[in-house]
C-alpha positions in Angstrom: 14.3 9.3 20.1 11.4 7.6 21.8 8.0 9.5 20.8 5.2 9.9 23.0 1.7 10.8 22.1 -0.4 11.3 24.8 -3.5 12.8 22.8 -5.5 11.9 19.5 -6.2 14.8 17.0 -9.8 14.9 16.6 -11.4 18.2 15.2 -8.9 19.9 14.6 -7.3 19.8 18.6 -5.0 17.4 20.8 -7.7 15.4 22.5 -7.1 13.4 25.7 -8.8 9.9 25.1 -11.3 8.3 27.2 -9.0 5.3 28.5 -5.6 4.8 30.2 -4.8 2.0 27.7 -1.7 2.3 25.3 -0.2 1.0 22.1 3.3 0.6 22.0 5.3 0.8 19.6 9.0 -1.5 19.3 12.1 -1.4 17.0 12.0 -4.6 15.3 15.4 -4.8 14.5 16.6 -3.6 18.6 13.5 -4.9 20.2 13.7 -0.9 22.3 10.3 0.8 22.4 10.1 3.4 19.9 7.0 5.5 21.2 3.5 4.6 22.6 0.2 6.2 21.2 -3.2 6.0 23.4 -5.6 3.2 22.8 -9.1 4.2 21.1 -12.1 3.2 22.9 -15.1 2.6 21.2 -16.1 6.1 21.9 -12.6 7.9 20.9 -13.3 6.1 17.9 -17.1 7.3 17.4 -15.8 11.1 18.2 -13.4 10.9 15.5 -16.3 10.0 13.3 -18.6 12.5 14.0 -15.6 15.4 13.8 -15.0 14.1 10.5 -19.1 14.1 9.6 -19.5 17.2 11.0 -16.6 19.1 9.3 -18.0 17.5 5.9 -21.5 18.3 6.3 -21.3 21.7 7.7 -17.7 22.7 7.3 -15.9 24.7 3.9 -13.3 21.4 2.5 -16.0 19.6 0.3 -17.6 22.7 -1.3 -14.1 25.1 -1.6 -13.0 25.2 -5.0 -10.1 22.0 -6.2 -7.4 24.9 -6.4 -8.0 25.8 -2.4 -7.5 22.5 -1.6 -4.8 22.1 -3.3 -2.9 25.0 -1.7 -3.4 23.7 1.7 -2.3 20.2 0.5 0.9 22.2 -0.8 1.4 23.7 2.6 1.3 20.6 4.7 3.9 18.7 1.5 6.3 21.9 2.8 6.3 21.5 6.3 6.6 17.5 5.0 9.6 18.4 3.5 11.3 20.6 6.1 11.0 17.4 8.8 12.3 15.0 6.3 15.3 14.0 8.1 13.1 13.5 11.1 10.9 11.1 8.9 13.8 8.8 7.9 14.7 8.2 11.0 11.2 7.5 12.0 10.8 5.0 9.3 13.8 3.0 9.9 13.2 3.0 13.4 9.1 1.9 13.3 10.0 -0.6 10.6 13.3 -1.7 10.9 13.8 -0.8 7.3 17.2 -1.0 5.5 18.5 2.6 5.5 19.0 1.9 1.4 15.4 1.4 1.0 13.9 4.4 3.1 13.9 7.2 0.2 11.0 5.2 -1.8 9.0 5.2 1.7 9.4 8.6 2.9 10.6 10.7 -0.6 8.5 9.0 -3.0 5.2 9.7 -1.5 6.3 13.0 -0.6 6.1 13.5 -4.5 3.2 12.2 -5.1 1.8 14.3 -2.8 2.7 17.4 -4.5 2.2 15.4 -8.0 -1.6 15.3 -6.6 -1.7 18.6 -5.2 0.0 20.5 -8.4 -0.8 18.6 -11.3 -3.4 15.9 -11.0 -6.2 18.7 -8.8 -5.9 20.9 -11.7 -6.3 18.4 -14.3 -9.1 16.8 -12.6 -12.5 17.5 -14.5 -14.7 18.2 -11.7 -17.8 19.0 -13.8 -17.8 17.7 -17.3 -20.0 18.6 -19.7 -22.4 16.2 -21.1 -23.2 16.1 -25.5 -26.5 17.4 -26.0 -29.8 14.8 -26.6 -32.2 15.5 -29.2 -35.4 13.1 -28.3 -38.7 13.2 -29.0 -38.5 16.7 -30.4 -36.9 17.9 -27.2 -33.5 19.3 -26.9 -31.3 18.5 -23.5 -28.1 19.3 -22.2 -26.2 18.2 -18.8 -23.1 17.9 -16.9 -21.8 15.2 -14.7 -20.4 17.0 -11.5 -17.7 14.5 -9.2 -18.4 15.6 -5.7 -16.3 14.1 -2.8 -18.3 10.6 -1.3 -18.4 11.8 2.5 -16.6 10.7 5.5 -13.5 8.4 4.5 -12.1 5.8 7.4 -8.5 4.8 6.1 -7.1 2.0 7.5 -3.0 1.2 6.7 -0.6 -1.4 7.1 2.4 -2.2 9.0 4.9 -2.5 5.8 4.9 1.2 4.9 3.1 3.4 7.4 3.9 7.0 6.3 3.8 5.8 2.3 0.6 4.6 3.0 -1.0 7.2 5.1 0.1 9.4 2.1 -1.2 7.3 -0.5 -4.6 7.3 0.9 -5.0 11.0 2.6 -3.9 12.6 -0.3 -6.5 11.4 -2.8 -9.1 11.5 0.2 -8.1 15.5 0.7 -7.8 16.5 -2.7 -11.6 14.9 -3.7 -12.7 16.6 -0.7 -13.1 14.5 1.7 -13.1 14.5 5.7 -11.3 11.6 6.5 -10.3 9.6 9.8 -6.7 7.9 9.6 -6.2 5.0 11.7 -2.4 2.9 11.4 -1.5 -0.2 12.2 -0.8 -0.8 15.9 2.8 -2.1 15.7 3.6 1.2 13.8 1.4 4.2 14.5 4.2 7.0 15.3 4.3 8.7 11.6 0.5 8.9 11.3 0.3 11.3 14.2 3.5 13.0 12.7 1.0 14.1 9.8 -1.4 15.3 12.3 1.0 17.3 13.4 1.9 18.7 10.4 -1.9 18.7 9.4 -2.2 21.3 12.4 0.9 23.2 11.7 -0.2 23.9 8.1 -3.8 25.2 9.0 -6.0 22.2 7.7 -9.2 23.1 8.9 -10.5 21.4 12.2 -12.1 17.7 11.2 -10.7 17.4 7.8 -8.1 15.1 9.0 -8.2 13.2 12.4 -5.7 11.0 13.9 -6.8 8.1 16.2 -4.7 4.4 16.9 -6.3 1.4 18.1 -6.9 -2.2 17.7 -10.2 -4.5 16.3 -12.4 -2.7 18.2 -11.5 0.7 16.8 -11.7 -0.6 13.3 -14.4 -2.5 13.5 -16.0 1.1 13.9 -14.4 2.6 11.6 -15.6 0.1 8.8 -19.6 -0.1 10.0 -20.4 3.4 11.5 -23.2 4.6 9.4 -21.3 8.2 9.4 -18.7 6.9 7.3 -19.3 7.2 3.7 -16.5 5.0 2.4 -13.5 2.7 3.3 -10.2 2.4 2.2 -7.9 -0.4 3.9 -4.6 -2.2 2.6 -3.6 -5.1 4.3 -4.5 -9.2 3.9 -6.8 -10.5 2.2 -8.5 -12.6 4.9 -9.0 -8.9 6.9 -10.4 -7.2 3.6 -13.3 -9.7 3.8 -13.9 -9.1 7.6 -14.3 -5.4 6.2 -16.5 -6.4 3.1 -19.2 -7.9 5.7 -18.7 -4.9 7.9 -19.1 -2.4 5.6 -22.0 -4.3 3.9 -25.4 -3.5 6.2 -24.7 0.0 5.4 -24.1 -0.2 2.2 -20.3 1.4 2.3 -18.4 2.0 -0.7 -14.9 0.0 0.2 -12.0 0.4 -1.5 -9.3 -2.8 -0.7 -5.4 -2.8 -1.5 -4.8 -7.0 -0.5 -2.0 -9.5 -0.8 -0.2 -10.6 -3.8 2.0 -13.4 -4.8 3.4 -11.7 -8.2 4.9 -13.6 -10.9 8.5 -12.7 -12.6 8.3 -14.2 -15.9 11.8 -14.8 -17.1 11.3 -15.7 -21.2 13.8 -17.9 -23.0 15.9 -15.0 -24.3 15.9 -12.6 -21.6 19.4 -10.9 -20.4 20.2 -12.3 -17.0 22.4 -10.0 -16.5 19.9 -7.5 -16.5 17.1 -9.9 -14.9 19.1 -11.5 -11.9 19.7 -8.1 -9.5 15.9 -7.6 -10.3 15.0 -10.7 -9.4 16.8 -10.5 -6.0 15.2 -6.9 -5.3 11.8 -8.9 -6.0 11.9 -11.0 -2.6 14.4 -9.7 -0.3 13.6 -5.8 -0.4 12.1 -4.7 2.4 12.7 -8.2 4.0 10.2 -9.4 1.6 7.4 -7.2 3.4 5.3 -5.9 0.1 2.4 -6.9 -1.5 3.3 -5.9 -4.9 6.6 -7.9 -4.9 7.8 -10.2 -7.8 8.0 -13.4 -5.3 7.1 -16.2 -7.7 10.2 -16.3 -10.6 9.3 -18.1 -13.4 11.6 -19.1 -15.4 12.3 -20.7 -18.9 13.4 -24.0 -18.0 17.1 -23.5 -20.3 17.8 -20.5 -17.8 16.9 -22.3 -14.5 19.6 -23.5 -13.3 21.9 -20.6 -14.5 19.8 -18.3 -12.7 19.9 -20.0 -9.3 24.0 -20.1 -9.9 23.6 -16.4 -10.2 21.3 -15.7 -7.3 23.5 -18.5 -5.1 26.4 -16.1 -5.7 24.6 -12.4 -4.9 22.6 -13.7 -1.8 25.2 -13.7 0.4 26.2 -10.3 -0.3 23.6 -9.2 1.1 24.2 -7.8 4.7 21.8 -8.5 7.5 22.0 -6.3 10.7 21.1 -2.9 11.6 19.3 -0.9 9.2 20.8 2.6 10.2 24.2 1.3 8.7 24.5 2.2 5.3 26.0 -1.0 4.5 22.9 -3.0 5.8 20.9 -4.7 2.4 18.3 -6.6 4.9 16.3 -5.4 8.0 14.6 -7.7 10.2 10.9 -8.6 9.5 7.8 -6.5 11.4 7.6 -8.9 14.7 8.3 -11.5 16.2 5.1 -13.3 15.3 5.4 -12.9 11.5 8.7 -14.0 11.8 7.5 -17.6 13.1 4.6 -17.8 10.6 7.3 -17.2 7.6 9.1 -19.6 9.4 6.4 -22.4 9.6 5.5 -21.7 5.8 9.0 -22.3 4.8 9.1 -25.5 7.0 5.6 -26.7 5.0 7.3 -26.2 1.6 10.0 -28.5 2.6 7.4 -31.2 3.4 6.1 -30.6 0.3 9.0 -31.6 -1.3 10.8 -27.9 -2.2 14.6 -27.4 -1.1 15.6 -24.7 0.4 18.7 -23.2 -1.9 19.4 -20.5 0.3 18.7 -19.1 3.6 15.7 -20.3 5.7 17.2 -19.7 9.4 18.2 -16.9 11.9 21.4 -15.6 11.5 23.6 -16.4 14.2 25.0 -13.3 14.9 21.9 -11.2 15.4 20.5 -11.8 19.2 18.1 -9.0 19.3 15.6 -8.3 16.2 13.3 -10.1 14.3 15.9 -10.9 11.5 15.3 -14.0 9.0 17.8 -14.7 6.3 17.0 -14.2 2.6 15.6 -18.0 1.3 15.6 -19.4 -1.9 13.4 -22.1 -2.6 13.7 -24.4 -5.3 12.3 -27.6 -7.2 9.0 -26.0 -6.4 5.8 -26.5 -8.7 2.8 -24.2 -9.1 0.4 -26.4 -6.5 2.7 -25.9 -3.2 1.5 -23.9 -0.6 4.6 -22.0 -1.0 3.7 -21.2 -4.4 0.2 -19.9 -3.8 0.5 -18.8 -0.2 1.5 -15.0 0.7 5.1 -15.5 3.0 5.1 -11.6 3.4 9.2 -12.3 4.0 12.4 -12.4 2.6 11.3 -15.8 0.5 11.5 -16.2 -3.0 10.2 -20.0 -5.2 11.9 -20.3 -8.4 9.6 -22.8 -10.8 10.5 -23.5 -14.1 8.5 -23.7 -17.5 8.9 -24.7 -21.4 6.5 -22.6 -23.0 5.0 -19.3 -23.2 1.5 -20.6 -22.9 3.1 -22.2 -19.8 4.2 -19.6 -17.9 1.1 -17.3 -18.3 -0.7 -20.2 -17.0 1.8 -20.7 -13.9 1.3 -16.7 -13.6 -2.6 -16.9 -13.4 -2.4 -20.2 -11.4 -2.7 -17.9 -7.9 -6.1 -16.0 -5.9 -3.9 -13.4 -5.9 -3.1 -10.5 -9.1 -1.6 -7.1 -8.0 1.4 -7.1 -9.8 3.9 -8.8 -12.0 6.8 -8.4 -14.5 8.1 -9.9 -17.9 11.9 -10.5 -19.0 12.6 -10.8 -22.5 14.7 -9.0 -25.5 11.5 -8.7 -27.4 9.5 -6.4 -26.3 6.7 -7.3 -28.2 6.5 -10.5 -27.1 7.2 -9.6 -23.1 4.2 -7.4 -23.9 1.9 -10.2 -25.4 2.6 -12.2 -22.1 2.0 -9.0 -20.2 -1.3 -8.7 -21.6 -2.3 -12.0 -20.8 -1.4 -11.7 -17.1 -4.6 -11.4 -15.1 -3.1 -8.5 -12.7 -3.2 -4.7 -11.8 -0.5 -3.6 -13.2 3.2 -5.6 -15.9 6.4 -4.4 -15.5 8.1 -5.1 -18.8 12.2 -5.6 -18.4 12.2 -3.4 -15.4 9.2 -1.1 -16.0 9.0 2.8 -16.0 9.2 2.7 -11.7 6.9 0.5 -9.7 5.7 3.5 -8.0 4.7 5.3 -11.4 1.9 8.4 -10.3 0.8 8.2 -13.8 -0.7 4.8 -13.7 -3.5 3.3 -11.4 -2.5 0.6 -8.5 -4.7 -2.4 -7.3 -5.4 -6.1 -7.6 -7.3 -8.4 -9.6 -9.3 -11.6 -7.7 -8.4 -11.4 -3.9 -5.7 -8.9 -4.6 -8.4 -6.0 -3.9 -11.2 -3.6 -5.1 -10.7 -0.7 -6.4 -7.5 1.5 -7.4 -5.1 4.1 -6.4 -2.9 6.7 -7.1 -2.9 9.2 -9.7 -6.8 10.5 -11.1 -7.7 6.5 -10.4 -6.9 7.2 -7.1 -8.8 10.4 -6.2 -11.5 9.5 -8.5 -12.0 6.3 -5.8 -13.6 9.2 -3.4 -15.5 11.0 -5.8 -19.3 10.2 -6.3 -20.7 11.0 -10.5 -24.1 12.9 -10.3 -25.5 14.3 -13.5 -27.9 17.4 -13.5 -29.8 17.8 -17.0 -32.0 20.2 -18.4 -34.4 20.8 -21.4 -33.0 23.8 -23.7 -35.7 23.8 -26.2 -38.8 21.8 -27.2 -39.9 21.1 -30.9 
């Protein structure tokens, strides 16, 4: 199915835009145009805004009660639900995802949609009573009311377009919130799918609008002085671009950045346990996640039998066609990022690190942006490979003797999103956790990377801010307190 959107959803309507230009969107793995979207222009871009101002300054979302908004969130997770199937296919075919894979991008944050809508609204203190003050001989009481920050511009990545759009609307919605979504060019398809089903389920006109562009379009979106707040996840290098944007008007900006996670592998950790994890870690998703475990550190009397191990399961792994079941590895987002994972692998090997495993195209693939899973070994912390973000199918192995030593390999990055810790005892997998400066430790596998119950961000240039869960929708809520005398002595 090849989609075609000729129209942006601005106020609540299909609206024609004010150029001819288009955004098309390809099949990485076939290289066959998926859909095209139009093109924003400066002023598409700036009536999106002032839909989104107007529906928050004079419209009903912000000032409706938490359990209204909810409803409607629950309607638009039902219609989600009915055009599933539709969705999968859309993933796989913006992506180029591995059919295995697609349930955590399209299911999951169905889920934690409702999760928001159904149990973290109603949870969500709103207005909280503050103790009463006895000064001076007067006596005071209070509250602290959270009231949604304004206009929200969200801004989301190639790697997981409908996850993403989810991840960031839903909190936006449910803190009440008008909000302007704009996806990444190469995959904008799903994100006017959810305007679609935005205007199916009744949302009310300007609480959610739908545009697609390129820098000129987000550069709008990140230093209109309409827009209360920014939320973008992508690099690190573009989260600074919005920093300075954002900055003359004093934005509140909310980052989700790169990562280059550690998989600390302890002494006495069960490899059978730790080595499928470990391959998960760099290859899922051909490698395309911030949050993924790319840098495996491991105790130096485990090395070696751990790359035996991974030597044997990599070439399992089937590369082709992600609409075959059988298919373990897609092909990576273009054809640029291919060559630029391609050019880092190339400088770790003048650096002195082998490639184990991998590294090429495979020969039988013709069409697609398809890069074997590559192992790199004999690598130490001060490589480029060890510090630099691939964002592909890569994975360095670098050994260490000591505890102390592998926490310090661990914090030796810019990045901290993520991380995990191997070992039989737990206490001591969580000592080494607690020592890792990053957002969030799995320990020997974790609860679910994707846990609603927790928050999500980075530490140094990993990001600002957090979501998911009450972190997440707390992000667009602004704290004022209203006090008042009750008596005076």
């Amino acid at each position: 199915m090849v989609y075609r959107f000729d129209k942006f959803y601005i106020g609540g309507r299909w609206v024609a835009s004010r150029s001819a230009g288009r955004l098309t969107a390809v099949n990485p793995a076939t290289e066959e145009i998926t859909g095209t979207v139009p093109d924003a222009t400066t002023a598409d871009t700036e009536d999106a805004i002032s839909a989104a101002r107007q529906a928050f300054d004079h419209g009903e979302w912000a000032s409706i009660s938490p359990r209204r908004r909810a409803d409607a969130m629950t309607a638009m997770g039902e219609i989600m639900r009915e055009r599933r199937d539709e969705l999968f296919a859309l993933d796989i075919a913006e992506t180029g995802r591995a059919q295995s894979t697609v349930p955590l991008f399209v299911d999951t944050p169905i889920d934690r949609w409702f999760d928001t809508a159904e149990r973290v609204i109603p949870s969500f203190s709103f207005v909280e009573p503050m103790p009463p003050l006895v000064e001076h001989g007067k006596v005071g009481q209070g509250a602290v009311h959270r009231e949604p920050y304004g206009v929200a511009t969200l801004i989301t990545p190639f790697n997981a377009p409908w996850l993403m759009a989810l991840f960031k609307v839903g909190p936006a919605l449910a803190a009440g919130c008008t909000v302007v979504l704009k996806p990444s060019p190469y995959t904008p398809l799903s994100a006017f799918v959810l305007a679609e089903i935005a205007d199916a389920a009744g949302l009310p006109p300007g609480v959610l609008n739908v545009i697609s562009g390129g820098i000129e379009a987000s550069e709008m979106l990140t230093s209109h002085p309409d827009v209360d707040l920014v939320s973008f996840t992508g690099s690190d290098a573009v989260g600074r671009k919005i920093l300075s944007q954002a900055a003359p008007t004093l934005k509140k900006v909310v980052l989700e950045l790169g990562g280059k996670s550690a998989n600390v592998i302890c002494s006495d950790a069960d490899l059978d346990r730790v080595t499928p994890d470990v391959l998960r870690s760099f290859t899922a998703n051909c490698g395309q996640g911030c949050g993924m475990y790319t840098r495996t550190i491991v105790h130096s009397s485990l090395h070696d039998e751990l790359v035996d191990r991974l030597l044997k399961l990599l070439p399992a792994i089937t590369i082709g066609d992600p609409t075959d079941p059988s298919v373990g590895l897609g092909p990576l987002i273009s054809a640029a990022q291919r060559e630029r994972v391609e050019k880092m692998i190339a400088a770790g090997r003048a650096e002195g690190a082998s490639v184990a495993y991998g590294g090429g195209r495979p020969a039988h693939l013709h069409r697609g942006y398809f890069l074997e899973p590559t192992l790199m070994t004999g690598v130490h912390s001060s490589m480029s490979v060890a510090q630099q973000e691939f964002f592909g199918p890569v994975g360095v192995v670098i050994p260490f003797d000591t505890d102390n030593e592998a926490i310090a390999i661990a914090n030796d990055s810019a990045y901290g999103l993520s991380g995990s810790v191997w070992s039989r005892d737990t206490a001591r997998a969580y000592a080494i956790a607690r020592r890792i400066r990053t957002g969030s430790v799995a320990v020997n596998g974790g609860s679910g990377r994707l846990n609603p119950h927790g928050p999500f961000g980075g530490y140094k240039n990993s990001g600002l801010g957090r979501e998911w869960g009450r972190w997440g929708v707390d992000e667009f809520l602004q704290h004022k307190t209203i006090h008042w005398p009750v008596a005076a002595g």
